[in-house]
Residue frames as a rotation matrix with the C-alpha (Angstrom) as fourth column:
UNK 1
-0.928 -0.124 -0.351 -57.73
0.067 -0.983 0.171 122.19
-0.366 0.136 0.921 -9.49
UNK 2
-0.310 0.941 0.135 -61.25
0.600 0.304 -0.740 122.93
-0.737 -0.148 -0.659 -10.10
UNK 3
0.962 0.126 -0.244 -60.73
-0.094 -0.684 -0.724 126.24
-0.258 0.719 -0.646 -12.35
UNK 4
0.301 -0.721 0.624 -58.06
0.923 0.056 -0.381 126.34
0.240 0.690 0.683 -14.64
UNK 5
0.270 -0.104 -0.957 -55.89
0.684 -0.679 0.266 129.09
-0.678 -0.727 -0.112 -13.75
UNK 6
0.964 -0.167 0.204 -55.50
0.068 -0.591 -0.804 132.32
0.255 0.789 -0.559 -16.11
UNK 7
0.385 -0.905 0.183 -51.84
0.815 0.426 0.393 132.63
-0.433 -0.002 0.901 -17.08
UNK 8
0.924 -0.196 0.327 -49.88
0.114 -0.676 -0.728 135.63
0.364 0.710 -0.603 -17.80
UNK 9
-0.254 -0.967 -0.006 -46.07
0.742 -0.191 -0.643 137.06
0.621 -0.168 0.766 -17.99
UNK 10
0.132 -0.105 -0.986 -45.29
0.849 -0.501 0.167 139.63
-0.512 -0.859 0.023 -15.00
UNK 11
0.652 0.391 0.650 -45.41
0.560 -0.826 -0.065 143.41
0.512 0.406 -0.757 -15.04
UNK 12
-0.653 -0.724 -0.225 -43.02
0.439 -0.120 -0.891 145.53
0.617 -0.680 0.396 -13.40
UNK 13
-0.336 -0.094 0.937 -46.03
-0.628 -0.719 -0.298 146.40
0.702 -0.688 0.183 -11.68
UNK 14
0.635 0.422 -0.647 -46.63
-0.205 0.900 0.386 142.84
0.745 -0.112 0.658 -10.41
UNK 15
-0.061 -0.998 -0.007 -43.35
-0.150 0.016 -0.988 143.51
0.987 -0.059 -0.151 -8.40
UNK 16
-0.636 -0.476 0.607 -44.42
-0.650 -0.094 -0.754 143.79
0.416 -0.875 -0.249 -5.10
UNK 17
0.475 0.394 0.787 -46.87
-0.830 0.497 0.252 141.46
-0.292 -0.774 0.563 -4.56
UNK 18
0.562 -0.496 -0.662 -44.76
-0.366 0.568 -0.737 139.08
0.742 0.656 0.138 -6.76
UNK 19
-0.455 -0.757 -0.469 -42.14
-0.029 0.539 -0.842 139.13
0.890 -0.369 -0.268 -4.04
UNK 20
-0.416 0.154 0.896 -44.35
-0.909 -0.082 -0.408 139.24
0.011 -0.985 0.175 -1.14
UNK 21
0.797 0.530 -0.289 -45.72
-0.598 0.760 -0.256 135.95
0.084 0.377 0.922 -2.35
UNK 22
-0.149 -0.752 -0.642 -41.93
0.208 0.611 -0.764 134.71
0.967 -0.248 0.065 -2.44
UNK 23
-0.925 -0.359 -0.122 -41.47
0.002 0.318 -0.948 135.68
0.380 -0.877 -0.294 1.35
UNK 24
0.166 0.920 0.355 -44.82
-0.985 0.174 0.011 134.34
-0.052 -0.351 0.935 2.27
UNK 25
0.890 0.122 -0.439 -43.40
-0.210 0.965 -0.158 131.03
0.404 0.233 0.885 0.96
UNK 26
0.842 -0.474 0.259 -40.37
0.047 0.542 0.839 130.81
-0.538 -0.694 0.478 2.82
UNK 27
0.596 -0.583 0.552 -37.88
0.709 0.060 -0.703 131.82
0.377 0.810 0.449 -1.13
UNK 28
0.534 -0.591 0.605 -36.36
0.032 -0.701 -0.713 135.21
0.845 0.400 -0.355 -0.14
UNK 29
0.309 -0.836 -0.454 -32.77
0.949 0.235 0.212 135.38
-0.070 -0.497 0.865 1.87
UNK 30
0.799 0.003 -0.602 -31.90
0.248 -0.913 0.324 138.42
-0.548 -0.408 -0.730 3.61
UNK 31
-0.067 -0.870 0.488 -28.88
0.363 0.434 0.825 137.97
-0.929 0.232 0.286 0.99
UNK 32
-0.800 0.233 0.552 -30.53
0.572 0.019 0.820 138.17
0.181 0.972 -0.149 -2.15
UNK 33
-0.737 0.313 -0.599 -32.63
-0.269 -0.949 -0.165 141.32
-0.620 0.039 0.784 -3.53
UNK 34
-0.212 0.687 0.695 -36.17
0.714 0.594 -0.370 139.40
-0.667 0.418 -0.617 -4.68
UNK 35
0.522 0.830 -0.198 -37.38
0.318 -0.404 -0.858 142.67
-0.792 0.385 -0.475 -6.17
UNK 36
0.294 -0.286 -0.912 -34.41
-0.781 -0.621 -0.057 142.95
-0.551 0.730 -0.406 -8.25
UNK 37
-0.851 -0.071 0.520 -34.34
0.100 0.951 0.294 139.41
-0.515 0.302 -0.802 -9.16
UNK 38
0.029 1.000 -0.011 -37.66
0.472 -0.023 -0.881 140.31
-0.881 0.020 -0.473 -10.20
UNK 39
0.590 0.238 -0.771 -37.07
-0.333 -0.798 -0.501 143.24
-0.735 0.553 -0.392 -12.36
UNK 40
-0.339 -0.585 -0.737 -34.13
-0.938 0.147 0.314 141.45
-0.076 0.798 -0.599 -14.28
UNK 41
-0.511 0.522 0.683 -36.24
0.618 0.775 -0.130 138.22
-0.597 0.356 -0.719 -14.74
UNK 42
0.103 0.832 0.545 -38.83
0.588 0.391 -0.708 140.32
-0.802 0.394 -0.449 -16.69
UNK 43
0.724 -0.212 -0.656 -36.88
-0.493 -0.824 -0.279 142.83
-0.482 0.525 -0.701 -18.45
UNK 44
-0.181 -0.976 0.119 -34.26
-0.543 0.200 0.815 140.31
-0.820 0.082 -0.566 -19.70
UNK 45
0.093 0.888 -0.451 -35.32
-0.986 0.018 -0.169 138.51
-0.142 0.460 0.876 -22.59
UNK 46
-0.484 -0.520 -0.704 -34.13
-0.365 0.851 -0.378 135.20
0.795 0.074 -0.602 -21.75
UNK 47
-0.721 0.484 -0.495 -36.21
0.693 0.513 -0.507 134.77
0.009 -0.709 -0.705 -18.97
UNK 48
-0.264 0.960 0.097 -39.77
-0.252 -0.166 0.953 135.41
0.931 0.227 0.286 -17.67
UNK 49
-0.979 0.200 0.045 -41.68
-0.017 0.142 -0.990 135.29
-0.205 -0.969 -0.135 -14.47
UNK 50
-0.518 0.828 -0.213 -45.16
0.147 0.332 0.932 133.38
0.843 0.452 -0.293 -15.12
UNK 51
-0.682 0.485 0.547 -48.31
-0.729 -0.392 -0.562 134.49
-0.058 -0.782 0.621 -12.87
UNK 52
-0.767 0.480 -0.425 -51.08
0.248 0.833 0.494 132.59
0.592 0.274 -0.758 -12.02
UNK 53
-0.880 0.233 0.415 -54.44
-0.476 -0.414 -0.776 133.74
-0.009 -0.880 0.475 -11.11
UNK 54
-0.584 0.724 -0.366 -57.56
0.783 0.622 -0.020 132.67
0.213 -0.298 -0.930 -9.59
UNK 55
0.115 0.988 0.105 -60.50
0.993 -0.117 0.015 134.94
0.027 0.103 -0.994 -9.87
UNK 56
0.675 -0.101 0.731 -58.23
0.394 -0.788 -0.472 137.64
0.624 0.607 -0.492 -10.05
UNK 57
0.988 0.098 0.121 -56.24
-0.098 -0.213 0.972 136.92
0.121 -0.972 -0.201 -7.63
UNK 58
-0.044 -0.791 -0.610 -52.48
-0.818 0.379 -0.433 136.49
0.573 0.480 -0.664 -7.75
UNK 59
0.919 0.384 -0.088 -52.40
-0.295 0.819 0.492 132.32
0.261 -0.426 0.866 -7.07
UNK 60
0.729 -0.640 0.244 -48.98
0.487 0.735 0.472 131.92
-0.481 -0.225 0.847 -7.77
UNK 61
0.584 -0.643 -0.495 -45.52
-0.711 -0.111 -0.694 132.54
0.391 0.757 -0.523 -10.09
UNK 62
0.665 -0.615 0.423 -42.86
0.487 0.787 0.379 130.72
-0.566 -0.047 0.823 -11.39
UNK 63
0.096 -0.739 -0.667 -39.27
-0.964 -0.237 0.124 132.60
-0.250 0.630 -0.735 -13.07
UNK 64
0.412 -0.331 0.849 -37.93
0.354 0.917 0.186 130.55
-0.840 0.224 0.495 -15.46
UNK 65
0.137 -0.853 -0.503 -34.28
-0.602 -0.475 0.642 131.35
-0.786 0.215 -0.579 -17.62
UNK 66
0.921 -0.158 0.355 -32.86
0.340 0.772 -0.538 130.28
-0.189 0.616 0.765 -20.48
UNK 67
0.553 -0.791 -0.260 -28.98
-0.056 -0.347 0.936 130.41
-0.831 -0.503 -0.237 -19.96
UNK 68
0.315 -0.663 -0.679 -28.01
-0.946 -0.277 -0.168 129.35
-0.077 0.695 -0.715 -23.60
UNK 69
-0.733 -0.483 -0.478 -27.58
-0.531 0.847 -0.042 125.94
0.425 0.223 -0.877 -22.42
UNK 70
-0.621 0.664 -0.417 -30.24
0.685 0.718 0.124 124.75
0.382 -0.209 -0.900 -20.21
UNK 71
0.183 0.828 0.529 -33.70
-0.227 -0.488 0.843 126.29
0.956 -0.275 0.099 -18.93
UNK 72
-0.908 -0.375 -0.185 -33.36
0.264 -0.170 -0.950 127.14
0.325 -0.911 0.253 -15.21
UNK 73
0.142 0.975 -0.173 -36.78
0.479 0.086 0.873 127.07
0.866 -0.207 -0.455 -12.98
UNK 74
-0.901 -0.352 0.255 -36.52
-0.005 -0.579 -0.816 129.92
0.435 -0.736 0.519 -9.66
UNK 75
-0.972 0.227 -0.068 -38.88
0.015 -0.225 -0.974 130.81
-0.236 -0.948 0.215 -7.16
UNK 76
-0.209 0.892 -0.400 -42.16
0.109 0.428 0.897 128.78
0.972 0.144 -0.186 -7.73
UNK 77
-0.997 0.072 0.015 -44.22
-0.044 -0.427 -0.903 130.02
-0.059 -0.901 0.429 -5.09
UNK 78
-0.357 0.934 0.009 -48.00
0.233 0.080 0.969 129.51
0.905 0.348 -0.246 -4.62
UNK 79
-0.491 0.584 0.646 -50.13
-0.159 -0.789 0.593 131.08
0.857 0.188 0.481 -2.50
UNK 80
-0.979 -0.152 0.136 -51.02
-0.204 0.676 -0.708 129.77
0.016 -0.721 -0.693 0.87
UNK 81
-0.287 0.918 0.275 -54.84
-0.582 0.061 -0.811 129.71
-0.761 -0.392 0.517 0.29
UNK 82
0.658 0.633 -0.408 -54.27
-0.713 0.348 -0.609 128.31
-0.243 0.691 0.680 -3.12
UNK 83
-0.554 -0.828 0.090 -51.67
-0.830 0.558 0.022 125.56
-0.069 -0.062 -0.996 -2.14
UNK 84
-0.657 0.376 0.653 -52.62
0.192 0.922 -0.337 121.78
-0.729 -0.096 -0.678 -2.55
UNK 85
0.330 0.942 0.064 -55.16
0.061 0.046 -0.997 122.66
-0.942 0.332 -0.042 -5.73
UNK 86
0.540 0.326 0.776 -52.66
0.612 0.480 -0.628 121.93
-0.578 0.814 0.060 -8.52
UNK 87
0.969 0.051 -0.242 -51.41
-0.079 -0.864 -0.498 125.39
-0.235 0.501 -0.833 -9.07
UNK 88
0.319 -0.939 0.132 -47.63
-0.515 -0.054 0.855 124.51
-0.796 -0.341 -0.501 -8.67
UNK 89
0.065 0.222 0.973 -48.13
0.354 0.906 -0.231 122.01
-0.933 0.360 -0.020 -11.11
UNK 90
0.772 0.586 0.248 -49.97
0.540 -0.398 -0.742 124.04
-0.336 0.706 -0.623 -13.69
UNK 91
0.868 -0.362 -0.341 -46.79
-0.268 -0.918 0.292 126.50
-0.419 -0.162 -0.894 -13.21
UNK 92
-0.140 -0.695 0.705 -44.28
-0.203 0.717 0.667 123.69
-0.969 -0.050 -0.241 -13.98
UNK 93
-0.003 0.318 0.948 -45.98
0.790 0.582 -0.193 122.69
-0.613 0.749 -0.252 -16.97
UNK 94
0.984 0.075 0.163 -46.23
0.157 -0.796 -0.584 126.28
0.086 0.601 -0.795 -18.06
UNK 95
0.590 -0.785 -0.188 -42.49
-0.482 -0.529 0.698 126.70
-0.647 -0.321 -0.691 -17.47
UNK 96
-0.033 -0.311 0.950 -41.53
0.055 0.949 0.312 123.97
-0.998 0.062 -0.015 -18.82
UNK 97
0.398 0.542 0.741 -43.53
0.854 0.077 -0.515 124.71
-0.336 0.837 -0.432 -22.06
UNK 98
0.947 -0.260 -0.189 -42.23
-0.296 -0.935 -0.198 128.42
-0.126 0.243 -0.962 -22.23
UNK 99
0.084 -0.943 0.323 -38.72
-0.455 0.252 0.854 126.61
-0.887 -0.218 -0.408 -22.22
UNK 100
-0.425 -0.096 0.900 -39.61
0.610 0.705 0.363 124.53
-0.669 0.703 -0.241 -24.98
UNK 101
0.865 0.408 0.290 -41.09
0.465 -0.439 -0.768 126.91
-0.186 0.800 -0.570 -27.34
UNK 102
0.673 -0.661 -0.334 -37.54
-0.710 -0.704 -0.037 128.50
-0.210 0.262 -0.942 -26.91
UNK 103
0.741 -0.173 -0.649 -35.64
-0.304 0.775 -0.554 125.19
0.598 0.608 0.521 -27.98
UNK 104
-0.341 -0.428 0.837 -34.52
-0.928 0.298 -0.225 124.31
-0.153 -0.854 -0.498 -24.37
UNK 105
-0.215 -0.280 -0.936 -33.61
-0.536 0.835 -0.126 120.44
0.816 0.474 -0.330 -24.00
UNK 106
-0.304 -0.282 -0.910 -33.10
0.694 0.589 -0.414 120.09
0.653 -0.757 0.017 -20.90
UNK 107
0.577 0.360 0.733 -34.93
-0.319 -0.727 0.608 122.10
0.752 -0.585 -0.305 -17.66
UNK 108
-0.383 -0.430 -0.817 -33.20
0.706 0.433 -0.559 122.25
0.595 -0.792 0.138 -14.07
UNK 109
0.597 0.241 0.765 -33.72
-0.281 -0.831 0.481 123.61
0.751 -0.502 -0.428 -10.74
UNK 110
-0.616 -0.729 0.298 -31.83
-0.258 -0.171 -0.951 123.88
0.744 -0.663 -0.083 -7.20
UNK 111
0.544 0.809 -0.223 -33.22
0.145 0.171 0.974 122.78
0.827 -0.562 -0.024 -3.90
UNK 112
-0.020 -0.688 0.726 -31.84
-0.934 -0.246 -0.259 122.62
0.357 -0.683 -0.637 -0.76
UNK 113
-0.634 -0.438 -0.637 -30.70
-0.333 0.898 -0.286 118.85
0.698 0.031 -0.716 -0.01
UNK 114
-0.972 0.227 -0.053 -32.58
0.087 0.146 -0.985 119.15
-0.216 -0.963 -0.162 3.69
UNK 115
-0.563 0.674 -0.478 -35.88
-0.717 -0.686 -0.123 120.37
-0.411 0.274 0.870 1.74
UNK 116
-0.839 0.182 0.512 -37.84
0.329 0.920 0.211 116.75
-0.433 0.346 -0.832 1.14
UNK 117
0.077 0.964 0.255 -41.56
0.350 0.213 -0.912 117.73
-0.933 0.160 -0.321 1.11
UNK 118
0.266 0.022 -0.964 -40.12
-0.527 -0.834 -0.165 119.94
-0.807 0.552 -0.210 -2.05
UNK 119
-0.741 -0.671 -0.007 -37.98
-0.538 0.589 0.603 117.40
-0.401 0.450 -0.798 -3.41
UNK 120
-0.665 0.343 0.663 -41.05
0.477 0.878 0.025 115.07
-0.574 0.333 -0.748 -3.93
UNK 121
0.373 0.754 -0.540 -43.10
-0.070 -0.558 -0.827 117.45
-0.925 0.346 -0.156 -5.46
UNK 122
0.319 -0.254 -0.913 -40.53
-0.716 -0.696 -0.057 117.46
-0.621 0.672 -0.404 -7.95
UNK 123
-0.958 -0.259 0.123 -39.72
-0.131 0.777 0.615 114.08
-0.255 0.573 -0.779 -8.33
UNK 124
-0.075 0.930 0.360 -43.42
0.493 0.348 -0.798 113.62
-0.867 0.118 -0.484 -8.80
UNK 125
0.535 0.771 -0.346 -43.28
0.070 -0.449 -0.891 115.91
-0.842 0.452 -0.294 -11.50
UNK 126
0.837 -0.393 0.382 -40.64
0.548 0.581 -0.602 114.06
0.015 0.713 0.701 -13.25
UNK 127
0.593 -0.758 0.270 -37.46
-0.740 -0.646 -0.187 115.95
0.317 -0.089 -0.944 -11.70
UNK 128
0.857 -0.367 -0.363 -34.56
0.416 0.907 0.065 113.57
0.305 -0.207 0.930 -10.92
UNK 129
0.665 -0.741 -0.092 -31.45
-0.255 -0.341 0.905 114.20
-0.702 -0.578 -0.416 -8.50
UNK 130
0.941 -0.326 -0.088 -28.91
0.050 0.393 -0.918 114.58
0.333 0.860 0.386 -10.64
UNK 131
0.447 -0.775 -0.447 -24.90
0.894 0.377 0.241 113.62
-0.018 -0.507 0.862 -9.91
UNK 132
0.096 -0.608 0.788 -23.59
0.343 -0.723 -0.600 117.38
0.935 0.327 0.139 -9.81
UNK 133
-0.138 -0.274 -0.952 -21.92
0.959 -0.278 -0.059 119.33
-0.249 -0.921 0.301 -7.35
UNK 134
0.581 0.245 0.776 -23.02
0.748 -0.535 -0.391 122.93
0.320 0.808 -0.494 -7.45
UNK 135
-0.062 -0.557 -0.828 -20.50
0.971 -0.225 0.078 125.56
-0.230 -0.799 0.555 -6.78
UNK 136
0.880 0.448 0.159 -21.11
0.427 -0.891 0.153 129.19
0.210 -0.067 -0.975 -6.35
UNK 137
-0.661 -0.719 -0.216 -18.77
0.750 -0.634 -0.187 132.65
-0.002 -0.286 0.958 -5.78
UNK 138
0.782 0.571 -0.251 -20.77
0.563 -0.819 -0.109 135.89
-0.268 -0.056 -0.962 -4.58
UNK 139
-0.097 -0.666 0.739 -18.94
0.869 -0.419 -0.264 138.73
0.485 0.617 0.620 -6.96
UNK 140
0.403 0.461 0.791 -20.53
-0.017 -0.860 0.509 141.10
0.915 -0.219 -0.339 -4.79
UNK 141
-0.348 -0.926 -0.147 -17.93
0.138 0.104 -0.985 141.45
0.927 -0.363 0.092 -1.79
UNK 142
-0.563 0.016 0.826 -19.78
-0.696 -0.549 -0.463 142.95
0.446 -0.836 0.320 0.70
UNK 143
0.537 0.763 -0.361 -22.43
-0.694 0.642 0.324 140.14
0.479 0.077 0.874 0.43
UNK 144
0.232 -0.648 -0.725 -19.51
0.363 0.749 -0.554 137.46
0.903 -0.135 0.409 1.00
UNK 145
-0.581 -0.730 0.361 -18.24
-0.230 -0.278 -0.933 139.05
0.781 -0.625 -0.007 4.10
UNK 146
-0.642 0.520 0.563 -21.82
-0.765 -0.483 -0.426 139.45
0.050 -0.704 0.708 5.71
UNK 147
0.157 0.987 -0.015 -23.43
-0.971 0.158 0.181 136.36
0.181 -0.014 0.983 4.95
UNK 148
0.606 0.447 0.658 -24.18
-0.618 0.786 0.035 133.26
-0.501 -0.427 0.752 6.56
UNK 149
-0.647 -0.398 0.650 -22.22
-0.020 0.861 0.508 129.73
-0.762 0.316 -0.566 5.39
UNK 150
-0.585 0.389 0.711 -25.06
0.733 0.629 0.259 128.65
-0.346 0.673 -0.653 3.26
UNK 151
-0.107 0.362 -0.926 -25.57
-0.113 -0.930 -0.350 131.77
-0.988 0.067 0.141 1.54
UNK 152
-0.836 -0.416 0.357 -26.69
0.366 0.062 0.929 130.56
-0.408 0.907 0.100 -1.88
């Protein structure tokens, strides 16, 4: 990374390019509503959605939750011109840290098992596969009826 990136919490007007940045990276599932994931990540006060720019640009974001029991890391997403320069990192470390200032122990995130080039990023950044099985119910009925097997 050559410039340290400037760091701030999201706006609700940060919303749309926020999530065009997720589906630019490949995060948002015709399933799941990014821009209201969005709006209850920064209006909740248990979680946050960290930006990251570069000369005023938006480089990146990272949500990240505190559930009461463990700190929860969502849709890190960096920029395709400012991929490979660190920024993902930088986000991690700021997540991480916003987790710990809130006496979180223990951080986690979700991948998708089939999803390697991700996986090492994360083991590189000191993530480890851990022995759970996650299981899921969509409360939202219509969702369940209409979506895909691996709707998660």
């Amino acid at each position: 990374m050559t410039e340290q990136p400037a760091l701030r919490p999201a706006l609700s007007a940060d919303g749309s390019a926020v999530v065009a940045l997720w589906e630019a990276c490949g995060l948002v599932a015709a399933y799941n509503p990014p821009l209201s994931d969005f709006m209850r990540a920064i209006e909740a006060p248990s979680s946050t959605i960290l930006i990251a720019e570069c000369g005023g640009q938006l480089a990146g974001s990272v949500m990240v939750a505190d559930d009461g029991h463990r700190g929860w890391i969502y849709y890190l997403a960096v920029s395709p011109p400012f991929q490979r320069q660190g920024i993902a990192q930088f986000l991690i470390s700021q997540a991480e840290t916003w987790a710990q200032d809130r006496g979180v122990r223990k951080i986690q995130l979700m991948i998708r098992p089939s999803n390697d080039s991700v996986r090492e990023f994360y083991n590189k950044a000191g993530y480890a596969d851990t022995p759970r099985l996650v299981m899921a119910k969509w409360l939202d009925k219509e969702v369940a009826a209409n979506s895909p097997e691996d709707r998660s």
